[in-house]
Legacy VTK file of the C-alpha trace (Angstrom):
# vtk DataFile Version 3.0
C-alpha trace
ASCII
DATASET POLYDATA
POINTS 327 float
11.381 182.286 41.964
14.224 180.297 44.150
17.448 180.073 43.055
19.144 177.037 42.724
21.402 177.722 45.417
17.953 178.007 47.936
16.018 175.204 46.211
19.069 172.916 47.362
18.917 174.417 50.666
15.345 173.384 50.743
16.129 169.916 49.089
18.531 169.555 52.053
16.319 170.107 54.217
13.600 168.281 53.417
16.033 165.441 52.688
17.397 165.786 56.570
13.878 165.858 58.297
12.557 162.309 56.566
15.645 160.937 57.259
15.629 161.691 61.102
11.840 161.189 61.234
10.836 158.418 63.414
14.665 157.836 64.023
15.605 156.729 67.660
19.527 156.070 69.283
18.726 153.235 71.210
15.954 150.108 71.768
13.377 151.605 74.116
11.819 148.116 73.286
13.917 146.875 76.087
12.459 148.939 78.679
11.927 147.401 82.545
8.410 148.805 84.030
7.612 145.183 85.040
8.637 142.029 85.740
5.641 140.462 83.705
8.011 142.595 80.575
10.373 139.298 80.817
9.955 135.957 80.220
10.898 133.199 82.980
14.136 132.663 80.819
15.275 136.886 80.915
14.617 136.550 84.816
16.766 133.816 85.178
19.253 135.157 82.865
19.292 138.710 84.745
19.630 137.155 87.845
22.992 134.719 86.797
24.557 137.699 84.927
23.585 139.572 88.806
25.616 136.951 90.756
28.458 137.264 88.112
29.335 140.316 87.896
29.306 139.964 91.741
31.573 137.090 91.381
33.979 139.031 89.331
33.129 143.433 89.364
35.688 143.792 86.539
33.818 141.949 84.309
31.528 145.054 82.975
33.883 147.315 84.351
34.013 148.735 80.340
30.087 147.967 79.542
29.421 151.727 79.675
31.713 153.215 78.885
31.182 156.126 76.447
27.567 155.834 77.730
25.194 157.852 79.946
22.036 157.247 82.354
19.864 159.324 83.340
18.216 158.740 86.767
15.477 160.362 87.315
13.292 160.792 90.739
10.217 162.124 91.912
10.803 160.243 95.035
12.947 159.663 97.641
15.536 156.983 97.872
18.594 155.972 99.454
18.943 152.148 97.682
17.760 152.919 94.005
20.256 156.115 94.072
22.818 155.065 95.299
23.251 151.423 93.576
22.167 152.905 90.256
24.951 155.813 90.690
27.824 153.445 91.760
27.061 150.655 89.292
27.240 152.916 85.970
30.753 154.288 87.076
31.834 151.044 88.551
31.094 150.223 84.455
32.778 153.258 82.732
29.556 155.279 82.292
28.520 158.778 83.081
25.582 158.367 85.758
23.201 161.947 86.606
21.148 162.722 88.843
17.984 164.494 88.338
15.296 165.606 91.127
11.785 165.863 89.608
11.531 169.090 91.589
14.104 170.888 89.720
13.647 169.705 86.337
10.513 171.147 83.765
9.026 168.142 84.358
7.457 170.357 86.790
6.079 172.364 83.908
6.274 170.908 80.686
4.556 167.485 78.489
6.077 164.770 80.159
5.820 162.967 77.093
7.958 165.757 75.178
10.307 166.065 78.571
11.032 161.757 78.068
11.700 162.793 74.567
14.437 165.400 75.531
15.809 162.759 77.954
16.194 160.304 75.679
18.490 162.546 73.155
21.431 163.287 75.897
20.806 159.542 77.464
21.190 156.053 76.606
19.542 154.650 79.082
16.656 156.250 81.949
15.960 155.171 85.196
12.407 156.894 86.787
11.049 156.583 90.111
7.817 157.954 89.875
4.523 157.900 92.136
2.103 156.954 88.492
2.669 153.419 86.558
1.004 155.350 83.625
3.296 157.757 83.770
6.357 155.613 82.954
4.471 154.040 80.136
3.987 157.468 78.872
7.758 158.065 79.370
8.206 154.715 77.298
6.317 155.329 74.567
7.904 158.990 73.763
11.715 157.879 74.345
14.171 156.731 72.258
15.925 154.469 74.459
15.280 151.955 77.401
13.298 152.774 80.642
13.491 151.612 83.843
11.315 151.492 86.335
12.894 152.357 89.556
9.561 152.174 91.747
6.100 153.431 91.065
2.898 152.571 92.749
2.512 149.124 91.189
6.115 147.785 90.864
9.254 147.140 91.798
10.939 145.339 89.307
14.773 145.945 90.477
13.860 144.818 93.846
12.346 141.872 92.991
14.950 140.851 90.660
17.432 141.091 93.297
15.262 139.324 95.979
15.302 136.278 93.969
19.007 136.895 93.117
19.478 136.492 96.895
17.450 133.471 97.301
19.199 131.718 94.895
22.697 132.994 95.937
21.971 130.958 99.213
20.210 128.012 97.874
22.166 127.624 95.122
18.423 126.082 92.973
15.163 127.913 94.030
12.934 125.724 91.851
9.850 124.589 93.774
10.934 126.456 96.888
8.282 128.882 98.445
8.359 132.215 99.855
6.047 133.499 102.010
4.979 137.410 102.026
3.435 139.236 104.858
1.749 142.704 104.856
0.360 145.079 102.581
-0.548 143.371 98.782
1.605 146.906 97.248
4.511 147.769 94.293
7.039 145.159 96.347
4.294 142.448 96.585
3.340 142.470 92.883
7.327 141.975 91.554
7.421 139.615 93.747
4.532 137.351 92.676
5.455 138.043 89.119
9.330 136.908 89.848
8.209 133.751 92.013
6.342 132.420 88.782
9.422 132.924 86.885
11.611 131.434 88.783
9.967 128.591 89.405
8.906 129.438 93.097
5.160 129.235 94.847
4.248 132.289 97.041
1.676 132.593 99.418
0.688 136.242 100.249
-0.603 137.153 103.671
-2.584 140.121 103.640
-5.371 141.531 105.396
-8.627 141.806 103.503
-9.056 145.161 101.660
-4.962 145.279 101.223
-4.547 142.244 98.598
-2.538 142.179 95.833
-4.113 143.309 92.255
-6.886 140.924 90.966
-5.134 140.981 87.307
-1.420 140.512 88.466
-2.447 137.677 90.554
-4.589 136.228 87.798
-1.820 136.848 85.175
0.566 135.212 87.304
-1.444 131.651 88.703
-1.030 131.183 84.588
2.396 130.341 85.597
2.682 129.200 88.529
1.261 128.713 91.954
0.390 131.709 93.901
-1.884 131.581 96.678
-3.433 134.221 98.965
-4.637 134.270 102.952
-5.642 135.976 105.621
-3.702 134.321 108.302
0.233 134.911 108.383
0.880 131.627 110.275
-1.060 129.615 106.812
1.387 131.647 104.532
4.965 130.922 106.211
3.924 127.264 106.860
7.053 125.179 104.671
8.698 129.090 103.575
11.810 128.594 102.879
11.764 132.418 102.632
9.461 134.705 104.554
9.757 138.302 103.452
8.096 142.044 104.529
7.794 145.338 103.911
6.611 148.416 105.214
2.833 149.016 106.342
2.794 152.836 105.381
4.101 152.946 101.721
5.363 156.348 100.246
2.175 158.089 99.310
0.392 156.284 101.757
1.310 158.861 104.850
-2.279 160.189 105.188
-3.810 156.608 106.189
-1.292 156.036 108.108
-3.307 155.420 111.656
-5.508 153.243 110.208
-3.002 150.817 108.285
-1.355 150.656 111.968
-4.054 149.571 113.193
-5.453 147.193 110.309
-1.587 145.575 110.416
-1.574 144.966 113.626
-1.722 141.021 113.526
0.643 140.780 110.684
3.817 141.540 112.647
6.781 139.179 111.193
7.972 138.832 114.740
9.434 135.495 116.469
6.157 134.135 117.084
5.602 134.444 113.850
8.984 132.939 112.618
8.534 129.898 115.048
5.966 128.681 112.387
8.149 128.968 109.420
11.045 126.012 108.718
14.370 126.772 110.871
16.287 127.324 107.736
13.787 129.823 106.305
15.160 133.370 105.415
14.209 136.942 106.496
13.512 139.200 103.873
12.866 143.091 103.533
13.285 145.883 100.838
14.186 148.447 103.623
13.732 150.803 104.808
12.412 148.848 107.832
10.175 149.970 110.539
11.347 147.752 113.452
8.319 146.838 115.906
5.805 147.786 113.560
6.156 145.212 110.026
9.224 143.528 111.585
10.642 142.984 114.904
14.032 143.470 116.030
14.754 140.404 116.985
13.763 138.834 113.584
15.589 141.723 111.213
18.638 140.966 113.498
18.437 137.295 113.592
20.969 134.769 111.862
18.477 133.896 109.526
18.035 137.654 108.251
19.520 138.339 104.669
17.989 141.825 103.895
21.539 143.353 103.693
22.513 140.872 101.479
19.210 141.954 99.511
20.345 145.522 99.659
23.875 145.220 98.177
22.735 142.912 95.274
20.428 145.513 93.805
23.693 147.341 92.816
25.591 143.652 91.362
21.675 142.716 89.532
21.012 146.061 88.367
24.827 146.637 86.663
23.733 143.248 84.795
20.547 144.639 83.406
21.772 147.940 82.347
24.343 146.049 80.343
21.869 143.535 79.085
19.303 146.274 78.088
22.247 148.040 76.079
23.494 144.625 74.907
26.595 145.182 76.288
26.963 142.205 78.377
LINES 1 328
327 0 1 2 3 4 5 6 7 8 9 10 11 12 13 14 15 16 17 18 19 20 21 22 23 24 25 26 27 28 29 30 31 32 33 34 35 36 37 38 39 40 41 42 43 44 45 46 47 48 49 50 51 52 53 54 55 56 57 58 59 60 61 62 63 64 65 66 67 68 69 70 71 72 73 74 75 76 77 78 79 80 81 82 83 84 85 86 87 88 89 90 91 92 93 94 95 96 97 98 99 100 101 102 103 104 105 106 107 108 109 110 111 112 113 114 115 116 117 118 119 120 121 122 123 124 125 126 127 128 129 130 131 132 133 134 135 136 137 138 139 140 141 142 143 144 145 146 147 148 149 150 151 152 153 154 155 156 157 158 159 160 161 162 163 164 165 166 167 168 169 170 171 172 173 174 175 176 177 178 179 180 181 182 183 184 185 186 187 188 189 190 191 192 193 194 195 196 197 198 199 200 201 202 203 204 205 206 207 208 209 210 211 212 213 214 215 216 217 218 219 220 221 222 223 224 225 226 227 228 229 230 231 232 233 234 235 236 237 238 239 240 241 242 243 244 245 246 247 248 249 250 251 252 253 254 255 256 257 258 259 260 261 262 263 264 265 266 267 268 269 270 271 272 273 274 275 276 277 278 279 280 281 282 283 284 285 286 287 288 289 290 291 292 293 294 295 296 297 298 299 300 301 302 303 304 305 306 307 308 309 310 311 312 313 314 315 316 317 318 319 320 321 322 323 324 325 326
């Protein structure tokens, strides 16, 4: 028979485990996989707190402090990385680098690996090749998730696209942007951000490359999206007209044949000369000049994708604060 001394142990126990079951340390509620996660009022609110803490850095320069991120990658990345890194110590925080590779996400339950994460973090960034898989990661962490590319989305990106747009506008409502190329992860945060900000985009693609029948659909409930064939239809009245690569990571094996299917859907000057003067340039990077985009076009006056590229680190310091509600 126990002893009193070992039936309290037990009691203590016992006591412990309910209390901590189901428990979590953060909101993983609050996760980013998609765009389509916020409504038009969080996009517009992400992208003002973007061009204000670019306005003034030492605004969240405490937001994270005491905090940590995990960033996690099974792909490459020189943008993601590198923004990510600098913003959480530009706000106090500890930022850390993991590579897939090297991790037992090689070897264990991702699920129970997201799990593990989310008890040293209070906040993960993936970059993964599956969708599914960040939902996965989602549903088993504790706190926030976001998605720093997959093969649908690209939520930061597109965020900081339309950031740009209206940092040189100044009001993007009813303005249009025009996208050119392959209907991929890019293309779909940018149809879902265009609705939300109150923006029509017409898509250019060629026919078995479109866009995903159910993100389109989801998003003509909000706005006005439109799809062609014919580049020259898409950046008539753009007031931005935006690219990305042909051969998307994952992609490398059908290379030859995207080359060739692309061919006509060059954003080059001939292109440009049917778009407004004032119209924009756009690209993620990283570019491949004289295949997507010519040279003289990504080095034209009217090219802003540098502008792009640095604002991913002034939006993304904005929504790490707002998903931590530190902002």
């Amino acid at each position: 028979m126990p002893t009193a001394a070992e039936l309290d142990r037990i009691e203590r126990s016992n006591r412990l485990r309910e209390e901590r079951r189901g428990a979590r340390r953060g909101k993983p509620e609050r996760s980013l996989l998609a765009i389509s996660d916020l409504s038009p009022a969080d996009v517009r609110a992400l992208i003002a707190g973007g061009l204000a803490a670019k306005r003034d850095p030492t605004a969240l320069a405490s937001a994270l402090a005491g905090r940590a991120v995990g960033l996690l990658f099974q792909k490459t990345s020189t943008r993601t990385r590198c923004s990510f890194e600098v913003g959480v110590g530009q706000m106090g925080g500890q930022a850390l680098y993991l590579d897939w590779r090297t991790t037992n996400f090689t070897l264990g339950h991702l699920e129970d690996e997201a799990k593990v994460l989310s008890r040293y973090f209070d906040l993960i960034m993936a970059r993964v090749y599956k969708h599914q898989d960040l939902g996965a990661m989602k549903a088993a962490s504790e706190v926030p998730i976001i998605n720093g590319l997959c093969d649908l989305h690209h939520p930061c990106q597109g965020l900081a696209d339309y950031m740009t747009a209206l940092e040189y506008f100044g009001d993007v409502e009813g303005l249009k942007i025009a996208y050119v190329g392959d209907g991929n992860n890019v293309c779909h945060s940018l149809i879902e951000g265009a609705v939300r900000v109150g923006m029509e985009i017409a898509v250019a693609h060629p026919p078995a490359y479109a866009p995903r029948e159910e993100i389109v659909a989801a998003a003509r409930a909000l706005g006005r999206v439109s799809l062609t064939s014919d580049p020259r239809e898409a950046v008539e009245g753009a007031d931005v007209v935006y690219t990305d690569t042909w051969v998307s990571m994952g992609d490398e094996a059908q290379k030859e044949e995207r080359l060739a299917t692309f061919a006509g859907y060059q954003v080059d000057e001939a292109l440009m000369a049917a778009a407004p003067d004032h119209a924009l340039v756009m690209h993620c990077l990283p570019a491949h000049r004289g295949y997507e985009i010519s040279s003289a076009v990504f080095d034209s006056a009217n090219s802003v994708v540098f502008d792009q590229a640095e604002n991913r680190l002034h939006l993304q310091k904005y929504l790490m604060a707002w998903m931590l509600e530190a902002c």
